[in-house]
C-alpha positions, -999 to 999 in steps of 0.1 A, spaced: 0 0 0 14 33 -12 15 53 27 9 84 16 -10 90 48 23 98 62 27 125 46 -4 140 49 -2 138 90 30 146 93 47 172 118 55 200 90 91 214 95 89 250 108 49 255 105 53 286 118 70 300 80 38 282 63 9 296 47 -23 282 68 -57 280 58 -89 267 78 -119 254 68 -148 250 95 -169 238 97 -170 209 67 -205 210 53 -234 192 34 -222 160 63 -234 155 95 -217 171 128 -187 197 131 -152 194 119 -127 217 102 -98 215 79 -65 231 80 -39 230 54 -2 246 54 15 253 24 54 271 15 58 299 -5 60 280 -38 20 267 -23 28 233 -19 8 217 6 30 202 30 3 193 59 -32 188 54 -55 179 85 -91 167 91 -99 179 127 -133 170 146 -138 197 170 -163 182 191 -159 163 220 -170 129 229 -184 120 255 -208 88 256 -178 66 267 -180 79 296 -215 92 306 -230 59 303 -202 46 328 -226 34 359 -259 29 344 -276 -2 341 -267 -21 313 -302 -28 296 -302 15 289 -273 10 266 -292 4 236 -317 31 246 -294 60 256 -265 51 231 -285 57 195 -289 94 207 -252 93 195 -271 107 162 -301 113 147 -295 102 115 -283 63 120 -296 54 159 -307 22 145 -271 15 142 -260 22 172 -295 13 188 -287 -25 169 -246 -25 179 -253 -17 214 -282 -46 215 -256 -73 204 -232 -62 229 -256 -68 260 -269 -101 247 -241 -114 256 -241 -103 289 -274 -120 293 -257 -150 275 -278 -146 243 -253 -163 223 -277 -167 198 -310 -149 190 -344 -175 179 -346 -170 141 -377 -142 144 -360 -117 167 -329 -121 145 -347 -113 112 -366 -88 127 -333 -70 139 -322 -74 107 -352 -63 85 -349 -27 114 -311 -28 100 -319 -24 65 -343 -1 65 -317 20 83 -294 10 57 -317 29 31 -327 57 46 -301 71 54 -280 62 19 -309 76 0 -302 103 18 -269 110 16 -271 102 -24 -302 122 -33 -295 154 -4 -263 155 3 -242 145 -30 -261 145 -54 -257 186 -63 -221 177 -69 -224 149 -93 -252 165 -109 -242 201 -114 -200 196 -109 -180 207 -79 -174 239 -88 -209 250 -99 -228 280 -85 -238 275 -49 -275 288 -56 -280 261 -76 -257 233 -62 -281 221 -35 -310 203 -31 -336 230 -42 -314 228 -73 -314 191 -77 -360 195 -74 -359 220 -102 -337 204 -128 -346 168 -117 -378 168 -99 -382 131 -110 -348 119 -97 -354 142 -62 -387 126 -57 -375 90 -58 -353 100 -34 -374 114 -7 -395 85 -16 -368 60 -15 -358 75 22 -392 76 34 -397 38 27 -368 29 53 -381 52 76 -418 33 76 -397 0 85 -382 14 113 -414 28 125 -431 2 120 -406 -24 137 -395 4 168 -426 24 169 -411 56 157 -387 69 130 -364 85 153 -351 72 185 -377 39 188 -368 8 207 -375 -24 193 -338 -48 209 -342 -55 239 -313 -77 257 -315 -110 240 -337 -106 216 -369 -78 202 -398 -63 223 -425 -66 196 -440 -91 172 -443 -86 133 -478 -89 123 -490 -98 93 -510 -64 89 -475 -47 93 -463 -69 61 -493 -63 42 -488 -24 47 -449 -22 37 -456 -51 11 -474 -24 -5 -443 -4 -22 -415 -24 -20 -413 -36 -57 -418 3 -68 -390 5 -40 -366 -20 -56 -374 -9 -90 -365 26 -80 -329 15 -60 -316 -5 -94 -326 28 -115 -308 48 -85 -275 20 -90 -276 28 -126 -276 70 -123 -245 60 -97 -227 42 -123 -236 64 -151 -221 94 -134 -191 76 -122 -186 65 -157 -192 97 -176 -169 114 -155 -146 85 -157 -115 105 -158 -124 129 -128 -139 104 -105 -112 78 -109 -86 100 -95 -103 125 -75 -90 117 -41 -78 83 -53 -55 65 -30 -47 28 -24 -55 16 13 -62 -15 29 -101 -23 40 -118 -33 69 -156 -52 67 -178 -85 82 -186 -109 61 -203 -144 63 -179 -175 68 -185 -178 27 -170 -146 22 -204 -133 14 -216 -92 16 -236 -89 51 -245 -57 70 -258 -75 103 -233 -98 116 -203 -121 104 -167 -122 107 -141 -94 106 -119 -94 71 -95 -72 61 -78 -69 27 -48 -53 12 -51 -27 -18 -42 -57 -43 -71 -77 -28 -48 -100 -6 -60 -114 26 -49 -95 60 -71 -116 82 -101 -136 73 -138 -143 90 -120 -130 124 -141 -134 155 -154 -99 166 -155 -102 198 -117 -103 199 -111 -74 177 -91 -56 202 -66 -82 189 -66 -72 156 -70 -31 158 -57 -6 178 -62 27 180 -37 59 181 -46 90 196 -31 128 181 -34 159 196 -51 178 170 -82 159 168 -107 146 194 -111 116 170 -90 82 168 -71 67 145 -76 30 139 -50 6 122 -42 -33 118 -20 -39 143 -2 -64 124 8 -38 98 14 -7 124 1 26 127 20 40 94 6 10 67 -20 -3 89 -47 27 84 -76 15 66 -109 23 45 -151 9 59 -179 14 43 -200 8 10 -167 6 -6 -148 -15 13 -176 -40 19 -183 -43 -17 -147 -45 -24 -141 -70 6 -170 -93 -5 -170 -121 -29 -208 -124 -34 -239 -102 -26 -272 -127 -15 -297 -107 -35 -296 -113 -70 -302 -69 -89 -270 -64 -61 -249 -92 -74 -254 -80 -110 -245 -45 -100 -216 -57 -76 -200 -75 -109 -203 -45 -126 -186 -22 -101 -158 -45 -97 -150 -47 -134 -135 -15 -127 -109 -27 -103 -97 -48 -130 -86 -79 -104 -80 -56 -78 -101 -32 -52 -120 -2 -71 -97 25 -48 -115 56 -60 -130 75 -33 -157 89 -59 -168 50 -58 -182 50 -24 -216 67 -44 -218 39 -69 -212 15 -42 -234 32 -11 -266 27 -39 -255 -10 -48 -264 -14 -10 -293 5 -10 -304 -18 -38 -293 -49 -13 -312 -38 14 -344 -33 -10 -341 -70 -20 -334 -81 17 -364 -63 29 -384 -78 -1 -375 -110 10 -381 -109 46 -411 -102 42 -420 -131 22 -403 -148 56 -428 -170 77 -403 -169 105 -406 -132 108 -441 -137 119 -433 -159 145 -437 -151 188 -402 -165 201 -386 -132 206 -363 -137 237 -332 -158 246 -315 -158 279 -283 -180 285 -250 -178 309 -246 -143 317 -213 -127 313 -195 -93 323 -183 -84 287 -201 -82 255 -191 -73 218 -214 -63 195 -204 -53 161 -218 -47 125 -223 -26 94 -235 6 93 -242 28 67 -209 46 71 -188 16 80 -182 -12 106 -196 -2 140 -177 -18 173 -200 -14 207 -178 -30 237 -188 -31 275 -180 -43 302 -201 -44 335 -200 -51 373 -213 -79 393 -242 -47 400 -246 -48 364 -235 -12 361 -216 -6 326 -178 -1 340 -158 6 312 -171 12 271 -158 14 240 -168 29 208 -147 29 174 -181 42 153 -177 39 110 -165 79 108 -134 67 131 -125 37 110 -120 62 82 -102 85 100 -67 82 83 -84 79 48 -103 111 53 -72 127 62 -56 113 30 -82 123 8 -80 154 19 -45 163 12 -48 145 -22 -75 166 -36 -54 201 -17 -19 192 -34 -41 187 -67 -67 221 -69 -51 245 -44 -36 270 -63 -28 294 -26 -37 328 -42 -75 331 -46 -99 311 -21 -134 303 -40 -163 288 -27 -161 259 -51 -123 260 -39 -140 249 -8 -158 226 -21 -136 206 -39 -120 195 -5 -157 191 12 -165 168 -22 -135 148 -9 -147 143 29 -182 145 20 -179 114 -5 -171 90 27 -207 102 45 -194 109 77 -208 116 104 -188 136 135 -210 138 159 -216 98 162 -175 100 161 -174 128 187 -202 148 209 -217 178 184 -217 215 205 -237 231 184 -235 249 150 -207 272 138 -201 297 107 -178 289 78 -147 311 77 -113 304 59 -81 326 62 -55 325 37 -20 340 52 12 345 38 46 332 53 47 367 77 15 357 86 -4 387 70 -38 378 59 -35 373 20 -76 365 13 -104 357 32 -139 342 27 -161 335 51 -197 315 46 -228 322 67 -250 301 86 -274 308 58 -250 303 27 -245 337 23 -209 339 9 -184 373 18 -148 388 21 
């Protein structure tokens, strides 16, 4: 693996006698986080940082509370993917009431809740978030490059989308009782059973719901490809990748073993027990960014870095179990050409070959007699530890406690999706600065070219940190005297000035 993360977090020699410019906060994603970049006087960049400015704190605050809250309090972690933490968190204390193993209705039902998260929240990324870039180009005007653009010039496409996103909201309300913040996982098992009027009512749409995901798959791929030459190398780096998968090797987003592959597609470690994963990553700790970094510790902190997400799971996986994903997974990784599809503009074509996955899964389940069934709770040996992990929409999701013999939660551990890709966000960052930076005149679209390049990996900083609140936009270019060379700031309404 080429490191080139080294050099975009290293220590630059004398920063002090280099250009700085800050970026913050990073928009269009969700939570706070700014960039900095330093460049000489000839405006090469020579240090280019993602910083999360927030700080976390759920580690800690949940330190003495009963165990069976953790799935509860722990999804407030965000408002846009709770489910995942909700679902993370749930696997962790089953096996603290030694629910080894869920009965077959509470673990489809989990499941079924998972994937409607799973498509809600990638339609909305693709359709709201970056979908004015890709439709309009990075560096289009700013009044139009946003979703009210995306409505007028494609109402039809915009539609879907909302559509598309409301659909795996209705699962989750359905399944938790509300959109936002419901609570189906209980320790060792689900709290409610699926009736069949519930199928009959999201039975209604999902083939219009399918149908729209593949024709969502194909815009993906058709703007990847028509901007073949931009996308490919925008941000493009090699990396390693990090994912579950089933003991076949096959794509799954709920559970599985860990696997982690090389940027020629070689096997790190294969179908690796989760709950040992502290065996496998570490995680290093700088001084500029309340965030970790995670790495392999087999390979160290310098080669070890690597990518989660739609693309490393569709790049990690030999098979997707629906059949519209499999045809659309062959398709994607014909552009690897035997090796991993490394193009950071990829992670859109691959975030809608999931969306079409969890479509087809959700389609299927409920077509499941076993998801109407009444076993919904397993109890076993309890335990003091538990481990749950699995994919979220961003990227694997590790949830680790461990409690007293009072069964008060002692010690917890989070490494969220946004963390995992950490290094790589960094990475991008300074690949797309060294590229379009020119260090005289700041733009907006400027900006934007390095938001494209963060934005494209969906992250989300406050399930990585603990959001404060909102902040303007405001970036300072200065000279090596450190007198201010150009300015722009952005305000909370858009409104762009010097």
């Amino acid at each position: 693996m080429t490191p080139t993360a080294n050099l975009s977090l290293e220590t630059a020699r004398n920063p002090e006698s280099l250009r700085r410019t800050v970026i913050e906060p990073i928009t269009r994603v969700e939570g706070h986080g700014k960039v900095t970049l330093l460049m000489d006087e000839e405006n090469r960049v020579k240090q280019a940082r993602l910083h999360i400015v927030e700080f976390r704190g759920f580690e800690k605050f949940i330190q003495g509370r009963p165990y069976w809250e953790a799935p509860v309090m722990v999804q407030r972690l965000c408002g846009i993917c709770p489910v995942s933490h909700h679902l993370a968190a749930a696997k962790a204390v089953d096996m603290l009431v030694g629910a080894r193993r869920l009965t077959p209705t509470a673990e489809k039902l989990r499941r079924m809740l998972h994937y409607g998260q799973t498509l809600q929240s990638h339609a909305l990324h693709f359709f709201h978030l970056a979908s004015p870039d890709l439709l309009f180009g990075f560096d289009a005007d700013v009044a139009r490059r946003n979703i009210i653009g995306v409505i007028g010039a494609h109402p039809d496409l915009a539609v879907k989308g909302v559509k598309l996103r409301k659909y795996g909201q209705e699962v989750i309300r359905v399944l938790a009782g509300k959109r936002v913040h419901g609570i189906f996982a209980i320790p060792g098992g689900v709290n409610k059973a699926f009736t069949k009027a519930d199928r009959d009512y999201l039975a209604q749409d999902i083939a219009q719901v399918v149908a729209w995901s593949l024709e969502a798959v194909d815009v993906a791929r058709k703007l990847y490809e028509d901007n073949l030459d931009l996308h490919a190398s925008f941000g493009a780096f090699r990396s390693n990748y990090l994912s579950l998968t089933t003991p076949e090797g096959a794509f799954d987003l709920y559970d599985g073993g860990l696997r982690a592959r090389d940027d020629k597609g070689a096997t790190i470690f294969d179908h690796v027990d989760y709950t040992h994963y502290l065996r496998y990553i570490h995680e290093e700790v700088k001084s500029w960014s309340y965030m970790k970094f995670p790495f392999i510790v087999s390979l160290g902190n310098d080669t070890g870095w690597y990518r989660v997400g739609p693309l490393a799971r569709i790049n990690n996986a030999d098979r997707m179990p629906t059949p519209l994903a499999e045809g659309a997974r062959k398709a994607f990784m014909a552009h690897g050409k035997g090796e991993p599809v490394h193009a950071t503009m990829a992670y859109h074509w691959a975030r809608m070959i999931e969306m079409l996955y969890a479509a087809e899964a959700i389609q299927a389940l409920l077509e499941d007699p076993d998801v109407f069934g009444t076993d919904l709770l397993v109890k076993g040996e309890p335990a003091l530890e538990g481990v749950g992990v699995l994919e979220a929409p961003r990227g694997t999701l590790f949830h680790h406690y461990r409690i007293d013999e009072r069964d008060a939660i002692v010690k917890a551990n989070l490494i969220v999706s946004t963390t995992n890709n950490n290094t790589a966000m960094n990475t991008a960052v300074r690949e797309v600065a060294a590229k379009y930076l020119d260090g005289k005149t700041l733009t907006e679209g400027l900006l934007n070219h390095l938001e494209v390049a963060i934005r494209a990996y969906d992250p989300c900083l406050s399930c990585a940190t603990h959001a404060l609140g909102r902040m303007p936009l405001q970036v300072e270019l200065r000279d090596a005297e450190g007198a201010l060379v150009d300015q722009l700031i952005k305000d909370a309404d858009g409104a762009l000035r010097r």
